[in-house]
LUMDRENLUM-24223 format. One record per residue (C-alpha): residue in three letters; z, y, x; residue number from 1. Coordinates in pm, whole numbers. Each point is the difference from the previous one (the first is absolute). Layout:
BEGIN
type,zz,yy,xx,seq
Ala,Z,Y,X,NUM;
...
END
This chain:
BEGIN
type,zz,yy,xx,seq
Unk,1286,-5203,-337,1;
Unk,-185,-251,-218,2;
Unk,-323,-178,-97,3;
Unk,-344,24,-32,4;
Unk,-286,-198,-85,5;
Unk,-286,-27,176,6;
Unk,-306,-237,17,7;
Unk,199,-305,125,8;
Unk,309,50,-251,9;
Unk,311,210,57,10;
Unk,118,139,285,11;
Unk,359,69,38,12;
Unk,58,340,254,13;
Unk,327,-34,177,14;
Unk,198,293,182,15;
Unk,101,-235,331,16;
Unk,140,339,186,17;
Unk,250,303,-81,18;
Unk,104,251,177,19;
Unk,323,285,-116,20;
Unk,-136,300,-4,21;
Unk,315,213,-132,22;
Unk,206,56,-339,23;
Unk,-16,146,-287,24;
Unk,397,26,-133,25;
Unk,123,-369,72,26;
Unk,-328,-155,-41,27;
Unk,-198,-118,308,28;
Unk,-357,43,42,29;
Unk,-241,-202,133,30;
Unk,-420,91,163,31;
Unk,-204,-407,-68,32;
Unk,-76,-56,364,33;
Unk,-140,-337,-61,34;
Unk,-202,-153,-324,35;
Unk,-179,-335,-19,36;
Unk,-297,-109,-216,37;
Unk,84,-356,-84,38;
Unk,-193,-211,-258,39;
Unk,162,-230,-211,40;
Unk,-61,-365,41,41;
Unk,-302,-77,-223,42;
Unk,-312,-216,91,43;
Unk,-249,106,-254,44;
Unk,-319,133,79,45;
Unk,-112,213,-308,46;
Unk,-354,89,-74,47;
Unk,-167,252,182,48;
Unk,249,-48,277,49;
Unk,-87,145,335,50;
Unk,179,-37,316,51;
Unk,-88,291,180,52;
Unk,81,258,-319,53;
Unk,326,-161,-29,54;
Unk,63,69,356,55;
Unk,-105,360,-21,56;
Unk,212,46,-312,57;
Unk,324,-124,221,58;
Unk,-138,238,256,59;
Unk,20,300,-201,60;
Unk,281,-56,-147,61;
Unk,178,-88,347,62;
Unk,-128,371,90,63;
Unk,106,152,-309,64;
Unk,358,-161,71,65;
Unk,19,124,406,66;
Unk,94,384,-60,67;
Unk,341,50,97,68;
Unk,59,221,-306,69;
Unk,190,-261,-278,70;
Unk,362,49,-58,71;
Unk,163,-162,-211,72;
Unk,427,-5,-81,73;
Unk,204,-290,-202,74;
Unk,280,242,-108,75;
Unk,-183,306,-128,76;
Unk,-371,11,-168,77;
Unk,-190,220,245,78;
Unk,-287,28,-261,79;
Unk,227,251,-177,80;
Unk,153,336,130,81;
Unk,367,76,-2,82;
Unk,-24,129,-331,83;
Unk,-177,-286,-154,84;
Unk,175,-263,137,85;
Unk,148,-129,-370,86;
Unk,-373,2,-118,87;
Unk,-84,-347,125,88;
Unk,-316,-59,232,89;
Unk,-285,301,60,90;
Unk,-320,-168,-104,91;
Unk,-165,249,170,92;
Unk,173,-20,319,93;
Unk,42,-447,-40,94;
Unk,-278,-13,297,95;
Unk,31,-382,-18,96;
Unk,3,19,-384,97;
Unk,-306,-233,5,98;
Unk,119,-210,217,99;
Unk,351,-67,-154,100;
Unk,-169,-56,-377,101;
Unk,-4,-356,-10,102;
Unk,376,8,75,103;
Unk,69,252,-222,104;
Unk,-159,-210,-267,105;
Unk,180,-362,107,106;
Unk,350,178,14,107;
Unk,17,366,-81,108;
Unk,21,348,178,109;
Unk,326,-58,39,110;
Unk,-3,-314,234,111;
Unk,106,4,368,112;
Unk,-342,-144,119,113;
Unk,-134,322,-134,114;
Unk,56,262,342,115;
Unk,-205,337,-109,116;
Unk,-150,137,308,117;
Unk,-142,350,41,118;
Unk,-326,73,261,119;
Unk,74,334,158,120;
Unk,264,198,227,121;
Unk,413,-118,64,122;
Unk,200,248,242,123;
Unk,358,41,23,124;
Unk,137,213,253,125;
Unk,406,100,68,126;
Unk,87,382,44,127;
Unk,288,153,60,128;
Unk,22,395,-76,129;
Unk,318,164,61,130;
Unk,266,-311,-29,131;
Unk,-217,-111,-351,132;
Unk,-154,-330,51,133;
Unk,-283,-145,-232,134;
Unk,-332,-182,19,135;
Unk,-316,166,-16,136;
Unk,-273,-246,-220,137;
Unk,-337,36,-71,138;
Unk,-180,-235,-207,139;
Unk,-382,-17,-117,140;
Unk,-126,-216,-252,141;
Unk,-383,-21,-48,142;
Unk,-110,-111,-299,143;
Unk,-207,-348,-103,144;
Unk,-232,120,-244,145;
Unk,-301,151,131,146;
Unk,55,-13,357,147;
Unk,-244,-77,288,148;
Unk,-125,195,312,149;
Unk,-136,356,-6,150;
Unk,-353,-6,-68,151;
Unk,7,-266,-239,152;
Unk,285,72,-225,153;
Unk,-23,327,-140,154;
Unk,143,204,-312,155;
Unk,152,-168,-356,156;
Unk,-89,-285,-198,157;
Unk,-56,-66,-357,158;
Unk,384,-39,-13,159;
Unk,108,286,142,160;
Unk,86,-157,345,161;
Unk,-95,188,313,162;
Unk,-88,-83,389,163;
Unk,221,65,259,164;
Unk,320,4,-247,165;
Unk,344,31,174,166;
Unk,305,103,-85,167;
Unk,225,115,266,168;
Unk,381,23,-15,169;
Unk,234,198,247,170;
Unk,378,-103,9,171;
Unk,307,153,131,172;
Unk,254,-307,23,173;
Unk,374,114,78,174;
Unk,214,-251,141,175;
Unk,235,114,-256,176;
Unk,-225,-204,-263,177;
Unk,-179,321,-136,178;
Unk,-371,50,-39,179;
Unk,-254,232,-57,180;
Unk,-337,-37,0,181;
Unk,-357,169,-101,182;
Unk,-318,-129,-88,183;
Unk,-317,88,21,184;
Unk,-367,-147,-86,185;
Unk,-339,11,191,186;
Unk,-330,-132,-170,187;
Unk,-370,-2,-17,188;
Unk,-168,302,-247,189;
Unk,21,-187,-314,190;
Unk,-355,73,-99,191;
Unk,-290,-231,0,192;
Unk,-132,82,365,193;
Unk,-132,-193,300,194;
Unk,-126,36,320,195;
Unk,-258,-230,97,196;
Unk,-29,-124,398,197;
Unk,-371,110,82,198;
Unk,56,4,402,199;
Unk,23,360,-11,200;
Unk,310,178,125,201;
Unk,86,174,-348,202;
Unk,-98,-245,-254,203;
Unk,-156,18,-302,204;
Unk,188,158,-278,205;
Unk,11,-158,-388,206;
Unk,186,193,-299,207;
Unk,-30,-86,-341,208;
Unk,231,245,-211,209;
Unk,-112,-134,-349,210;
Unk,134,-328,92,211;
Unk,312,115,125,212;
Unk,174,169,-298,213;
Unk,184,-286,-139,214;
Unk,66,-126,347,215;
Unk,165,294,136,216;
Unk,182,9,-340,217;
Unk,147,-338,-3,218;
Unk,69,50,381,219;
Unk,250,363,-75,220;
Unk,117,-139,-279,221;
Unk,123,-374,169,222;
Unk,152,257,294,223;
Unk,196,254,-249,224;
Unk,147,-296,-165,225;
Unk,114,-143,334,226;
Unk,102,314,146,227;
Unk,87,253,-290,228;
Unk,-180,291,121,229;
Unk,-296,9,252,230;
Unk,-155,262,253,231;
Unk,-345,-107,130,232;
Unk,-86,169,362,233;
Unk,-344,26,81,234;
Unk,-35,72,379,235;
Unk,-402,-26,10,236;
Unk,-236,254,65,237;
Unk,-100,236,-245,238;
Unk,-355,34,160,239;
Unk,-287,-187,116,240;
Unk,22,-413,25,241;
Unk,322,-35,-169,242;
Unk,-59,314,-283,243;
Unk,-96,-236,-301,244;
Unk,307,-210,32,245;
Unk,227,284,-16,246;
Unk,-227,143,-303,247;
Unk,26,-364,-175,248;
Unk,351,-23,59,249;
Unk,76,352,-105,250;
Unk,-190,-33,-333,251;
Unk,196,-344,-92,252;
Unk,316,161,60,253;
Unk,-74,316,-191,254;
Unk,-51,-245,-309,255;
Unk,345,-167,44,256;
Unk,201,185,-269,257;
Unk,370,-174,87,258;
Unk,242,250,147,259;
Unk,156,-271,247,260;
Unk,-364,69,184,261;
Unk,-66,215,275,262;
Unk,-269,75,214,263;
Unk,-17,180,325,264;
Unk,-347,35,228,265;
Unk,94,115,375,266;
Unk,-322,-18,233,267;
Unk,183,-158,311,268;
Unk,-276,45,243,269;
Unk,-73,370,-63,270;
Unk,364,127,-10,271;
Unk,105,-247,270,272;
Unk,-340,95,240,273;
Unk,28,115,332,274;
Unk,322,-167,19,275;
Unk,201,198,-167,276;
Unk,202,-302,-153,277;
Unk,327,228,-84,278;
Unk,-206,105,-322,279;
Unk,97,-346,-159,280;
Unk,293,259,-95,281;
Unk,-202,115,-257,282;
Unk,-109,-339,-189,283;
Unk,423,-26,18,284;
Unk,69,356,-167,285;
Unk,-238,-99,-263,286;
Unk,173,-358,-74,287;
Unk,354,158,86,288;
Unk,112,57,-421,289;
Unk,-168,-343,-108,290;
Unk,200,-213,308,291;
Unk,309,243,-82,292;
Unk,-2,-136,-355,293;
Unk,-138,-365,55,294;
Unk,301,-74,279,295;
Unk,108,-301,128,296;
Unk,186,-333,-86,297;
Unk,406,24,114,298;
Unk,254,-267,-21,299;
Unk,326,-8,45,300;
Unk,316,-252,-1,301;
Unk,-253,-187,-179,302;
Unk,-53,274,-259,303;
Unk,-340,121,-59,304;
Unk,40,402,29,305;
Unk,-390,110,-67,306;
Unk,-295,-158,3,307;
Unk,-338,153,117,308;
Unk,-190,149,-288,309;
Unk,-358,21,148,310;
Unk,-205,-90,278,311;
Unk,-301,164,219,312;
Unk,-272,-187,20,313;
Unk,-217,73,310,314;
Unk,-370,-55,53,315;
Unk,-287,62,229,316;
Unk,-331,-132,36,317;
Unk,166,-345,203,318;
Unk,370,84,-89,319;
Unk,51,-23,339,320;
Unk,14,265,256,321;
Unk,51,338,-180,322;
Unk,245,-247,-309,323;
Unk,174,-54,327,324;
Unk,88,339,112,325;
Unk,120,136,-336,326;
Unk,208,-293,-89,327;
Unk,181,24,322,328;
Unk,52,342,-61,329;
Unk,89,-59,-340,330;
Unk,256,-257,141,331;
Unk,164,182,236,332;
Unk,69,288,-272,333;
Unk,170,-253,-219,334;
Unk,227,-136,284,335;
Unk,106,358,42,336;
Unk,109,36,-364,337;
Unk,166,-351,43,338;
Unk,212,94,316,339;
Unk,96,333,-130,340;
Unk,126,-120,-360,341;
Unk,182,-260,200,342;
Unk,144,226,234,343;
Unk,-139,-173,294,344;
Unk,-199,339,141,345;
Unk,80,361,-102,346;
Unk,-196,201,-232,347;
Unk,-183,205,223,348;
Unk,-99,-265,250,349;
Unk,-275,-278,-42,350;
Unk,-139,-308,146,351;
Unk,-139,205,304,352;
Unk,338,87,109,353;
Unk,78,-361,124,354;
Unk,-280,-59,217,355;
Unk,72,-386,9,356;
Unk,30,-11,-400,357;
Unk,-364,185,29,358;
Unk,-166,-282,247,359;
Unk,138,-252,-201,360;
Unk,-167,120,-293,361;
Unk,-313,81,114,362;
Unk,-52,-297,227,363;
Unk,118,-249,-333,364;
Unk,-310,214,-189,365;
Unk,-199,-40,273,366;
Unk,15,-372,-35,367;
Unk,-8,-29,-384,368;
Unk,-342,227,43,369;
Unk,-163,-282,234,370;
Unk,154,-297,-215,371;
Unk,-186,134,-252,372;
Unk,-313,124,133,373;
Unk,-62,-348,171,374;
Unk,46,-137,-312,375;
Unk,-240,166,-142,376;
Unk,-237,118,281,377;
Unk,49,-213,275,378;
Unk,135,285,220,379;
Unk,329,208,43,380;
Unk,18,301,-201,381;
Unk,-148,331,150,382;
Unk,193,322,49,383;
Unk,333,-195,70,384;
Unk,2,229,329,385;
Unk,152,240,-269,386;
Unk,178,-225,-144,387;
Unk,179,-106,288,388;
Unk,62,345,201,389;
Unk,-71,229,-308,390;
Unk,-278,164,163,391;
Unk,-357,-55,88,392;
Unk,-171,-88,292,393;
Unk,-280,-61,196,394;
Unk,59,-389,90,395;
Unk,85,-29,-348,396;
Unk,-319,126,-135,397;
Unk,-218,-220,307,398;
Unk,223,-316,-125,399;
Unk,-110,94,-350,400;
Unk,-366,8,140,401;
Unk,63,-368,94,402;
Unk,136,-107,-294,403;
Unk,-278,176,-194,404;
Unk,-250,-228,147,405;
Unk,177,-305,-25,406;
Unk,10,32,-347,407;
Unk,-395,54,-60,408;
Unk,-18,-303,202,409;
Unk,250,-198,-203,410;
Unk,-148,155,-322,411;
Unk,-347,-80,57,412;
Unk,44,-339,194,413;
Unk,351,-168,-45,414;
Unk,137,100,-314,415;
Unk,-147,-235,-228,416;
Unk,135,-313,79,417;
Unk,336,205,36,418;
Unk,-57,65,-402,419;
Unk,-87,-370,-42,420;
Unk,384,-92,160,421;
Unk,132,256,-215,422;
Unk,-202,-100,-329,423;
Unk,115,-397,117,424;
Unk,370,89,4,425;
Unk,24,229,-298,426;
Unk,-151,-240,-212,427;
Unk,-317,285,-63,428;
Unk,-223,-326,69,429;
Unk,67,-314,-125,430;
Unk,-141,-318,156,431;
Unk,-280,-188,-175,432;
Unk,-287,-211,56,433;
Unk,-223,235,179,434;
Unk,-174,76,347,435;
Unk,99,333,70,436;
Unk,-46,-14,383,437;
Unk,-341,-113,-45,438;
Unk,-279,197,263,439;
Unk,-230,196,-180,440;
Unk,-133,217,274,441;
Unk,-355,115,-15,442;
Unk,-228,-103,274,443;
Unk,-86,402,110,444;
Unk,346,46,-57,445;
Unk,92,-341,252,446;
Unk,-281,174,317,447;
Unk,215,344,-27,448;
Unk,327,-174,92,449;
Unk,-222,-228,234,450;
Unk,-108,290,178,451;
Unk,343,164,-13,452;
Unk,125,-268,212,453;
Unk,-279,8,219,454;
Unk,85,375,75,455;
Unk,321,-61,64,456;
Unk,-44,-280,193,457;
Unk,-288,207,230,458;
Unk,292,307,46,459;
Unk,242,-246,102,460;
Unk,-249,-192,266,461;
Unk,-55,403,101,462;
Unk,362,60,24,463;
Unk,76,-337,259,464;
Unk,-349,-11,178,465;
Unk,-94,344,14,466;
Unk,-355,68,132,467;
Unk,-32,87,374,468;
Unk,367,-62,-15,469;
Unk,49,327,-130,470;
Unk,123,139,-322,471;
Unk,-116,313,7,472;
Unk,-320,-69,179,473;
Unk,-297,108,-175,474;
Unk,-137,-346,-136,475;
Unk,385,-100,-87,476;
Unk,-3,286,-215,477;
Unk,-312,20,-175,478;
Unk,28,-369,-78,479;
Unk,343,57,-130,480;
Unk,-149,256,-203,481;
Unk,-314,-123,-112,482;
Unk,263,-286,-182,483;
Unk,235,230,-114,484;
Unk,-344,150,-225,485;
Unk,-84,-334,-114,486;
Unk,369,-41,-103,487;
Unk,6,308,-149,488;
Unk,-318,-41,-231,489;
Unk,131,-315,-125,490;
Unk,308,135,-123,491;
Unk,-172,250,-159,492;
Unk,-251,-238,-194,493;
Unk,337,-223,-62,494;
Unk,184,309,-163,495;
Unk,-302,106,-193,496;
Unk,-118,-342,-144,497;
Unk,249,-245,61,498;
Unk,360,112,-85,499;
Unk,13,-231,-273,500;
Unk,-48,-264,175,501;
Unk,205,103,359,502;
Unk,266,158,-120,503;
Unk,311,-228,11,504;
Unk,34,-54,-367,505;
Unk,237,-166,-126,506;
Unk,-109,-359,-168,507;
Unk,277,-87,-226,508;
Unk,-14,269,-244,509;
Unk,-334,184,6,510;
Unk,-3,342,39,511;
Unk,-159,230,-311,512;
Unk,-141,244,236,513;
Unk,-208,-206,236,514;
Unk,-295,39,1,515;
Unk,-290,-222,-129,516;
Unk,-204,-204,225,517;
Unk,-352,-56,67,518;
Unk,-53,-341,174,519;
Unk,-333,-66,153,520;
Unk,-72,-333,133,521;
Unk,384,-122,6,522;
Unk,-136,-322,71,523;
Unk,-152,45,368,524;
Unk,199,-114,324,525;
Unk,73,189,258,526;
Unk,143,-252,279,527;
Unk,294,105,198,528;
Unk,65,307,-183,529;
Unk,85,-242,-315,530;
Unk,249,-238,134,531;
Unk,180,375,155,532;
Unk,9,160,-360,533;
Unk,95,-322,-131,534;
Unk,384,59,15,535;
Unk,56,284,-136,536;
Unk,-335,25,-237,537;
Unk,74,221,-310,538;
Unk,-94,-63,-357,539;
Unk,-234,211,-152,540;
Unk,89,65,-390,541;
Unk,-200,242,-267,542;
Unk,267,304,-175,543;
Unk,-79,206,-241,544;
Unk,63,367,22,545;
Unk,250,40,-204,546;
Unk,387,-91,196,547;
Unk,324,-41,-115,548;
END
């Protein structure tokens, strides 16, 4: 994949495991199922050298290397859809790009040590419908720029680039050598927005609008000259929480004046409430004459016969769960056209008249959806009960429940090391001569884990050595619950005064909206409670207001 340098010197990162995963025309591809960190041979100690950072660094980068989402092909470049495959390497889509840059620069793009890989979602699946045989592909390929977890990467940068960018690429492969495929896009409101992890279940919201003219600009612009003509779908709510963002993004579009720019606000939760999914039909009437006229990419004998003219680009608040549903719908439109102009299905019928063509589909959607959303989130996608069975239901929406509080779990506690992998791999940090794992912990701050672990530790003895023997007895239960308070206030005081500090930051690249920090007597000792934190202790760093 390449090299990187950390404190020690460079690091070269193998790919020691492969595994086919299906074709794309005659070209294999392959999923990484094994990597290696291995350093090169070098025994210099350099200033400011410390043992236990390097071995961190190696750490996250090992974790940022374990997702079993890289693919990678030596015949075709899978950083480049069908249509672009003369174009040479997607920078955007080069997910090792950083990686494979000191190659590039000893012996050019072109060399055979340099294998682009792609981070995201590989299915190939064979059909058969009425005597015509083809494969059935779906590739996603997220994006390097920008990207992180959920709560931490959020919106567009000064250049335009956005969280959560993917690009997703449906494939009809005949065995007669013909292909057709359609693309579409999925990424982050390119505004200047965050939402900052405060403990509470519905974060805090940031907008700045005045900063976000020229980034939304730059970011239409960069997609209409990729894509020729673009159609921006807004799926958030028009009220309450998620009302400004719409109002932002609305007011940035109205002040793009290019033609080849579209914009199109449908309120997913209100015309989808109560279950009443089948009204997705409207959000397709209302794209129907753009996707008419923006089409799909055909060849044939090795003859180009169109090209796609335009793309959708999908977004929610995550660009997860509702992106999902509408791209899959928007998918299994376009294989309609595709078997109809190729004479595979009749006019009148569609992809529900095959009912194995249908599960195919929607199960291969299904798994794109949590490819991504663990990616992203840490969890599968929610509302792939629809996407699977095209309806609803009621385990669906209780899985969704579970997945909902995974994620404020992950968001608030796990994520930010997750960002530090990322930020490692990506090249977003660079390695220097610094201390970032360094504890910096206040002392009040220190006692409120100390006593979290003391309540947890008194529920568990409660749990195993009930009182009287009993769990429900009296004293069992009013000693349970005299802990649970004391647990209880202590998160509360944590979430009120000490997010900045408990959150799981990440330490690599500081995050603008953290908050800052009062530390009173830093210096005191707490025994025990010290040498627990020690491990995963958190570095505390001032941010200004202002966040990019």
């Amino acid at each position: 994949m390449g090299l990187i340098n950390l404190q020690r010197g460079p690091y070269v990162v193998l790919i020691t495991g492969r595994e086919a995963v299906g074709t794309i025309g005659s070209s294999t591809v392959y999923r990484v199922s094994a990597t290696r960190v291995v350093r090169v041979a070098d025994d210099r100690t350099p200033s400011g050298f410390d043992a236990a950072d390097e071995a961190t660094y190696v750490r996250l980068l090992e974790n940022a290397l374990q997702t079993p989402s890289f693919y990678f092909s030596y015949d075709m470049d899978l950083t480049c859809s069908l249509q672009r495959q003369d174009s040479g390497s997607n920078d955007v889509f080069f997910f090792n790009k950083y990686l494979a840059e000191p190659i590039i620069n000893a012996v050019g793009s072109q060399s055979v040590f340099v294998l682009p890989v792609i981070h995201g979602f590989f299915a190939c699946k064979p059909v058969e419908v009425r005597g015509t045989r083809f494969n059935y592909v779906l590739v996603t390929r997220r994006g390097r720029y920008r990207q992180g977890t959920r709560y931490l990467s959020r919106g567009a940068d000064a250049e335009g680039h956005v969280s959560n960018y993917a690009e997703t690429e449906q494939i009809v492969d005949f065995s007669s050598g013909d292909q057709m495929a359609y693309v579409q896009v999925r990424g982050s409101i390119p505004i200047m927005w965050a939402q900052v992890p405060n403990m509470h279940y519905v974060p805090e919201l940031r907008i700045d609008v005045n900063a976000s003219h020229e980034r939304f600009q730059t970011h239409m612009t960069r997609m209409i000259d990729e894509y020729n003509e673009v159609v921006a779908v807004n799926l958030i709510n028009k009220v309450k929480y998620e009302k400004p963002m719409g109002d932002a993004f609305a007011a940035l579009s109205a002040e793009m004046k290019s033609p080849q720019y579209h914009y199109v606000h449908f309120d997913f939760h209100k015309e989808c409430s109560r279950m009443r999914w089948d009204r997705i039909s409207l959000l397709m009437d209302e794209l129907s004459s753009l996707n008419t006229r923006f089409g799909y990419y055909e060849k044939k004998a090795s003859h180009v016969q169109r090209q796609q003219l335009g793309v959708v680009r999908t977004n929610c608040m995550d660009c997860l769960d509702r992106t999902n549903v509408v791209q899959s719908e928007l998918a299994r439109l376009a294989l309609e056209w595709q078997l109809r102009s190729s004479h595979v299905i009749e006019q009148t019928e569609s992809v529900s008249s095959f009912p194995l063509l249908r599960q195919m589909l929607n199960n291969v959607w299904a798994d794109n959806a949590d490819t991504v959303s663990c990616a992203y989130s840490g969890t599968g996608a929610l509302k792939t009960d629809f996407t699977r069975t095209g309806k609803r239901t009621y385990m669906g929406a209780l899985r969704d429940g579970r997945n909902s509080v995974e994620r404020y779990v992950r968001g608030n506690f796990f994520d930010g090391e997750r960002q530090d992998s990322i930020d490692l791999l990506l090249g977003a940090y660079r390695v220097r001569a610094s201390r970032p794992f360094a504890q910096t912990l206040s002392s009040e701050a220190r006692a409120l884990v100390g006593t979290i672990y003391v309540c947890l530790f008194m529920l568990a003895y409660a749990f195993f050595y009930p009182r009287n023997h009993s769990w429900f007895g009296v004293s069992n239960v009013a000693f349970v619950g005299a802990w649970c308070g004391v647990l209880c206030l202590v998160f509360c005081v944590v979430r009120a005064k000490h997010t900045a500090e408990l959150v799981n930051w990440p330490r690599l690249v500081a995050h603008p909206m953290r908050p800052q920090v009062i530390k009173t007597n830093a210096s005191i000792k707490l025994p025990i409670v010290d040498r627990w934190l020690e491990p995963s202790a958190q570095s505390v760093r001032p941010s200004g207001k202002k966040f990019a």
